[in-house]
C-alpha positions as CSV (number, residue, x, y, z in Angstrom):
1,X,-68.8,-112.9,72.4
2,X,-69.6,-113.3,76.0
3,X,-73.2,-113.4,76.5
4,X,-72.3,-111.5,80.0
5,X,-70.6,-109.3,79.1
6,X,-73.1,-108.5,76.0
7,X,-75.3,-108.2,79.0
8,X,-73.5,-105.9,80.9
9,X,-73.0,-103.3,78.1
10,X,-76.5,-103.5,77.2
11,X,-77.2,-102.9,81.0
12,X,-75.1,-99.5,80.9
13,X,-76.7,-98.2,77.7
14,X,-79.7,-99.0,78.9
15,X,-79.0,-96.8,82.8
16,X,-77.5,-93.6,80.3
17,X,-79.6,-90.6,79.1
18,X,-79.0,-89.8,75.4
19,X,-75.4,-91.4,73.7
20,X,-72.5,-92.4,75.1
21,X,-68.7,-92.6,73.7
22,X,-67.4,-96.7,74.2
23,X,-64.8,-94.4,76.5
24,X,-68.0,-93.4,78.3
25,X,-69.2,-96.4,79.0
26,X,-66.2,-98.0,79.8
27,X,-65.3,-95.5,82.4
28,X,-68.7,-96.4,84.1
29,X,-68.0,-100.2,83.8
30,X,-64.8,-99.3,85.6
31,X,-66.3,-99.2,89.2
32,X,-67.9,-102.7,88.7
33,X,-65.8,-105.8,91.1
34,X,-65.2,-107.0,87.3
35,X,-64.7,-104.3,85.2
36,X,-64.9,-104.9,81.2
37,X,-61.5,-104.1,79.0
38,X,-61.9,-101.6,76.5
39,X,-61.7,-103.9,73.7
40,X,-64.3,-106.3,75.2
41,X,-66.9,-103.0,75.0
42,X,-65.9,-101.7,71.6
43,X,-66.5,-105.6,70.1
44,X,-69.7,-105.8,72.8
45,X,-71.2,-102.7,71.0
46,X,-70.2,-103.5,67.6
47,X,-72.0,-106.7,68.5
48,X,-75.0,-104.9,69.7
49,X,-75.2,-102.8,66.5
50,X,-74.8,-105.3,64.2
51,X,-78.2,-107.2,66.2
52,X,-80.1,-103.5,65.9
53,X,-80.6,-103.0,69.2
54,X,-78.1,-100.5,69.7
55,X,-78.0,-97.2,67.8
56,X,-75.0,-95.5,66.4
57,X,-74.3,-91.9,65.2
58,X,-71.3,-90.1,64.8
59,X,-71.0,-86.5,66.9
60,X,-69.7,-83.8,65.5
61,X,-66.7,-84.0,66.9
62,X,-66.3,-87.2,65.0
63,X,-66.5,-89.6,67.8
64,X,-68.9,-92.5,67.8
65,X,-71.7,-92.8,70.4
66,X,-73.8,-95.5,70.9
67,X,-77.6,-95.4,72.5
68,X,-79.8,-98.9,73.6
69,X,-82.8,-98.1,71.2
70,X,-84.3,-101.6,71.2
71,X,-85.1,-103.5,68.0
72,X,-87.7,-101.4,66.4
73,X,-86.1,-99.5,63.3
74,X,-85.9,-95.5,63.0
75,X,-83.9,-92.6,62.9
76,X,-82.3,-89.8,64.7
77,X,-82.7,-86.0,64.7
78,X,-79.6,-84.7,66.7
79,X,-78.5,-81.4,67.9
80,X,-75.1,-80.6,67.0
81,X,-74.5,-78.7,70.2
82,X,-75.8,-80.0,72.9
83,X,-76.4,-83.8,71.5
84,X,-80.2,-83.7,72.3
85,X,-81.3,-87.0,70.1
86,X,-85.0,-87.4,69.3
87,X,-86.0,-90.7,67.5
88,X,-88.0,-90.3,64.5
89,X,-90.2,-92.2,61.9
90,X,-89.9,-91.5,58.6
91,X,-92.3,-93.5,56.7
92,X,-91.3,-91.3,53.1
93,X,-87.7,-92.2,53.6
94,X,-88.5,-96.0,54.0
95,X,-90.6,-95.5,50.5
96,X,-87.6,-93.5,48.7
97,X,-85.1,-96.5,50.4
98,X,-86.7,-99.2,48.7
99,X,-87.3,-97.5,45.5
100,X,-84.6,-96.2,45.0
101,X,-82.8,-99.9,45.6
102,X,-85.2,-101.6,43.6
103,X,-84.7,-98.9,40.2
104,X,-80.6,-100.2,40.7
105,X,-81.7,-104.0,41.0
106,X,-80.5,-103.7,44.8
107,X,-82.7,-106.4,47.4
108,X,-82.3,-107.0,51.1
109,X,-81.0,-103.2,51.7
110,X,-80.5,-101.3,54.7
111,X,-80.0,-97.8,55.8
112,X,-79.8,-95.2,58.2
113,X,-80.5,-91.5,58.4
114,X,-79.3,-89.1,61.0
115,X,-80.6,-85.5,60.1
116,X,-78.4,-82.9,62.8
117,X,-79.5,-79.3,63.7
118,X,-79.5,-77.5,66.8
119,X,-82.5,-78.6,69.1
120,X,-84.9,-75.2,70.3
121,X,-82.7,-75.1,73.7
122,X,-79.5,-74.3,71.8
């Protein structure tokens, strides 16, 4: 992966409020002199997941949208109707996590939570 163009997706997650769609952020790419391919964002924030720097959740329309988050792990409280995200810490989850992996002889685990609702606006 082109560390520009790495750079440039992480550059427009970083200028948009809340998530964005890859078709999102590839439509704002699309004014730049060199505007990104599709394909070269999807694999850019696929990328960017994978390194933790960039958030993913799934809207309830089913689409995926992405969010720069920086490296620092947590989770996400989203509204379902509006798709207000607020980042949370959940200290008892990262407890239940690891014992639950360690009772089933599980090591280097991961997760993710994403807890939806509707935000006090909606």
């Amino acid at each position: 992966m082109a560390r520009k163009s790495l750079d440039t997706v992480r550059n427009a997650l970083r200028g948009v409020n809340g998530f964005a769609s890859a078709q999102e952020i590839y439509a704002a790419l699309a004014a730049q002199p060199r505007p990104l391919g599709l394909t070269t964002v999807y694999r850019s924030l696929r990328t960017l997941v994978d390194a933790q720097e960039v958030d993913f959740i799934r809207r309830g329309d089913g689409e995926g949208a992405y969010r720069y988050c920086g490296p620092a792990h947590h989770h996400h409280l989203v509204c379902r109707q509006c798709g207000e995200t607020v980042e949370i810490g959940a200290d008892v989850v990262e407890t239940w996590a690891q014992k639950v992996a360690a009772t089933e002889g599980f090591r280097n685990v991961v997760h993710s939570v994403e807890l939806s609702g509707l935000c006090p606006s909606c």
